[in-house]
N, C-alpha and C positions, 0 to 999 in steps of 0.2 A: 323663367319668363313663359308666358301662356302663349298657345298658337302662332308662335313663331313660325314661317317656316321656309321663308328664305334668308340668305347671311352673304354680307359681302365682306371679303377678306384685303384688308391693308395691308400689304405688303411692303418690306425693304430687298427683293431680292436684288441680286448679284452674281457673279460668274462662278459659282459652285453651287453647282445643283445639287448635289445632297444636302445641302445644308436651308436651299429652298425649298428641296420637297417638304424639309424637316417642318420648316417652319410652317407650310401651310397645312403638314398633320397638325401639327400644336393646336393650331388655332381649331381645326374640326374638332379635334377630339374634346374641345373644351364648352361644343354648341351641342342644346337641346336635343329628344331624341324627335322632337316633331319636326328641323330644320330637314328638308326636300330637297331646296333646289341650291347648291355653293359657289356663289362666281369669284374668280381670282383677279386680277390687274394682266394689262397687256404687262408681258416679259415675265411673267410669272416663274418661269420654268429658268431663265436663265437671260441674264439683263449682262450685256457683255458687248464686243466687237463685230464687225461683219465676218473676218474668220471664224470665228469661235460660235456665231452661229450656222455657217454654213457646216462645219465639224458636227455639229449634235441636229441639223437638218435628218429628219427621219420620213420615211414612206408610209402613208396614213395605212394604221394597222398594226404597223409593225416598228421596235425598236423600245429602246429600257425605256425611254420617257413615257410614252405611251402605255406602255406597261406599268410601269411605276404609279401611275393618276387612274388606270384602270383597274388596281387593285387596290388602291383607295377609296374611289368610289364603291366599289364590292365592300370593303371592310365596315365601312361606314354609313349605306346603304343607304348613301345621298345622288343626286344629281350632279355631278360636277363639271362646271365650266371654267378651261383654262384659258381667260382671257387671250396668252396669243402664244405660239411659238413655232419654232424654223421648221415650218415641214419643205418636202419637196414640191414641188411646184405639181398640179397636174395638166399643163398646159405645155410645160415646156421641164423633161427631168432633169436639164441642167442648171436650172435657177430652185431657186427659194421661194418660199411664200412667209407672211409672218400671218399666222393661222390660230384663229381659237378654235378651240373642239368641245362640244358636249358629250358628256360620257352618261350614258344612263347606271343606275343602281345598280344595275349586273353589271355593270364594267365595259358595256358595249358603246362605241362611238352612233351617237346617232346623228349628229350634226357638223358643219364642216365651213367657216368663213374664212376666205381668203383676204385680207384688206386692200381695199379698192384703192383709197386713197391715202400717197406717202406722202409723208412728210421732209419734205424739200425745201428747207426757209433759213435765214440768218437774223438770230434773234441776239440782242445783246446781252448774253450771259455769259456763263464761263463757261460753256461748250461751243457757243457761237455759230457753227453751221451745222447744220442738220441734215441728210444725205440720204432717205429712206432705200431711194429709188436704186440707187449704188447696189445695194444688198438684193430687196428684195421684187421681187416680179409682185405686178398687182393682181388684185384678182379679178376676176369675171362674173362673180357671181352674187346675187343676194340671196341670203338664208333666214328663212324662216320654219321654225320647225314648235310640237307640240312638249309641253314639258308638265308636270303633275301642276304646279301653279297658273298655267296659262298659256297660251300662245306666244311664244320668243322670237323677235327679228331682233339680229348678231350684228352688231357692227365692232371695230375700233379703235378707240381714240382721237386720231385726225379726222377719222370718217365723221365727227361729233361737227364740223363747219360748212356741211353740205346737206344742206335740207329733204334736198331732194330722195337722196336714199333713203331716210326718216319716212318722207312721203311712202315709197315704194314699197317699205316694209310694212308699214298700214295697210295698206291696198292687200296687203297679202293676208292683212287677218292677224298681226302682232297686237296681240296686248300688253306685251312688257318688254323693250328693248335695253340690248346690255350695250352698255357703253364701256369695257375697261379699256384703262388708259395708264398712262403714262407719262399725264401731262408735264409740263417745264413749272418751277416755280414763278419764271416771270409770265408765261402767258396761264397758267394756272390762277396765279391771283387775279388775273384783269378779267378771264373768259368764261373760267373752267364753268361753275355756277349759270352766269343767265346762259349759257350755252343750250347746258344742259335745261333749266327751265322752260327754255323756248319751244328746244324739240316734244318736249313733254305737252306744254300747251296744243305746238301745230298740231300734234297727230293723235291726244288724247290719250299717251300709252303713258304707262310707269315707265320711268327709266330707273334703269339699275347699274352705279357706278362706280365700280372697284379701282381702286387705283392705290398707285406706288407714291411712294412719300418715303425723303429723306435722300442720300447719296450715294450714288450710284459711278461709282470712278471719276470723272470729270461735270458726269451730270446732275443736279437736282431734279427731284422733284415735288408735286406740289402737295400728294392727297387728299384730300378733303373726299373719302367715298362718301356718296350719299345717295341714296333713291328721293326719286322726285313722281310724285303726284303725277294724274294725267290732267288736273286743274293750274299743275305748276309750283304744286304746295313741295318745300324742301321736308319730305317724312322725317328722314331719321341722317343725320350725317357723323364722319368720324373726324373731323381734322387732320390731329399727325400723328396717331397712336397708331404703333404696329399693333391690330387685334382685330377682332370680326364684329361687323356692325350687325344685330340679328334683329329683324323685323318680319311684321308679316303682311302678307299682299293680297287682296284679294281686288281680282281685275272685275267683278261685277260691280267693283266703285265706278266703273268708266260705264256703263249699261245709258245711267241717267244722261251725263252730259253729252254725252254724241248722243241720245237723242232732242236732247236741247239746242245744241250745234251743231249741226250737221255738215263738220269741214271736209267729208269727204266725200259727200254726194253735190258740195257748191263749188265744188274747186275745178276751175275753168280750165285748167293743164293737163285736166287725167286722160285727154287719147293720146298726149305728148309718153304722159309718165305708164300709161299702161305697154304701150311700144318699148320703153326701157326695159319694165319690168318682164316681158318675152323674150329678151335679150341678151339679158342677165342670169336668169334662172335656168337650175339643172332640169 
């Protein structure tokens, strides 16, 4: 495939990490040499219990996991973004964060999202309560950082029902937000999609959405990875195939319509969300 050069990777992982690393070589080694920029799904690294992430919780820098995704990014001489995993918190060293990290082509972390918002609900499936909060400490922060395809604001998952962060990350100059997730099969089929379409619309960015599909101990999930337009058009999607959806992005598609629309120079909340965004930010 021609000019490809971003790829988002479906995942089924689970609670043995080498066999998740394995699988998200599989899938690189199988993509173009013009693919850039590689995002994974929340829990990419290890989809498991609140023990079992606090046990492989690592100090941003240091530890095999980190290691392990920085010497993949080196081999393969991609961008790589691992949708989430247990780091330690840097707010407080005795909790958790569930953190995605961008790793640049040389293997260096250049970016760093904590997720803000957990997910604390009871949904009628066969997992039933959902308990983010128990585990992990939220974060403080919003990330936006530069990547060879474009400007990146980091969210995810749950963070995909709060607009306002969407907002903020605009403001900051995102042209393409990653949303990996995790979602539930049952709010996956009702949400996951116009969720995603909406935020695309509000804020005129690409979104970019890797996600987990199939079962995970007690839990489902939904998949369906797909980038969406900043008009809200669904690009390219994968349903429930574990493999890498590969497309290519260029955010001077968004140039036209923001100045067609101009939703962020008319939006009546921005001294509200500019004060957030001082707030929030390193």
């Amino acid at each position: 495939m021609r000019n490809v050069n971003v790829a988002l990777l479906q995942l089924c992982s689970g609670t043995n990490v080498k066999h998740n690393l394995a699988q998200i070589e599989q899938q690189i080694k199988q993509l173009p040499d013009t693919v850039q920029l590689v995002l994974t799904p929340e829990n990419a690294l290890l989809f498991a219990d609140a023990d079992t992430y606090r046990e492989y919780a690592e100090v941003q820098g240091s530890g095999p996991l980190q290691q392990a995704v920085s010497e993949m990014a080196q081999r393969y001489g991609i961008w790589l973004l691992i949708g989430s995993m247990p780091m330690i918190s840097r707010e407080d060293p005795s909790r958790i964060t569930s953190s995605s990290l961008l790793f640049d082509d040389q293997g260096e972390i250049r970016a760093r999202y904590d997720k803000i918002h957990m997910f604390d609900v009871n949904i009628n499936d066969e997992h039933g309560s959902y308990n983010e909060s128990t585990i992990y400490q939220r974060g403080e922060h919003i990330t936006v950082v530069d990547t060879p395809v474009g400007r990146l604001g980091m969210t995810i998952c749950y963070d995909l029902r709060f607009p306002g962060l969407f907002q903020a990350l605009r403001e900051q100059g995102a042209e393409l937000i990653s949303v990996p997730a995790a979602f539930t099969r049952l709010t996956g089929k009702a949400h996951w999609e116009p969720l995603l379409r909406a935020r695309a619309i509000e804020n005129q960015c690409i979104i970019l959405a890797p996600a987990q599909v199939g079962v995970h101990g007690t839990r489902r999930t939904w998949g369906h990875s797909m980038a969406v337009s900043g008009w809200g058009e669904v690009i390219k999607k994968n349903p429930l195939t574990v493999s890498a959806l590969q497309l290519n992005i260029r955010p001077d598609s968004l140039t036209h319509m923001r100045e067609q629309i101009k939703v962020v120079k008319h939006n009546r909340f921005r001294p509200q969300l500019t004060s957030l965004i001082k707030k929030n930010t390193n």
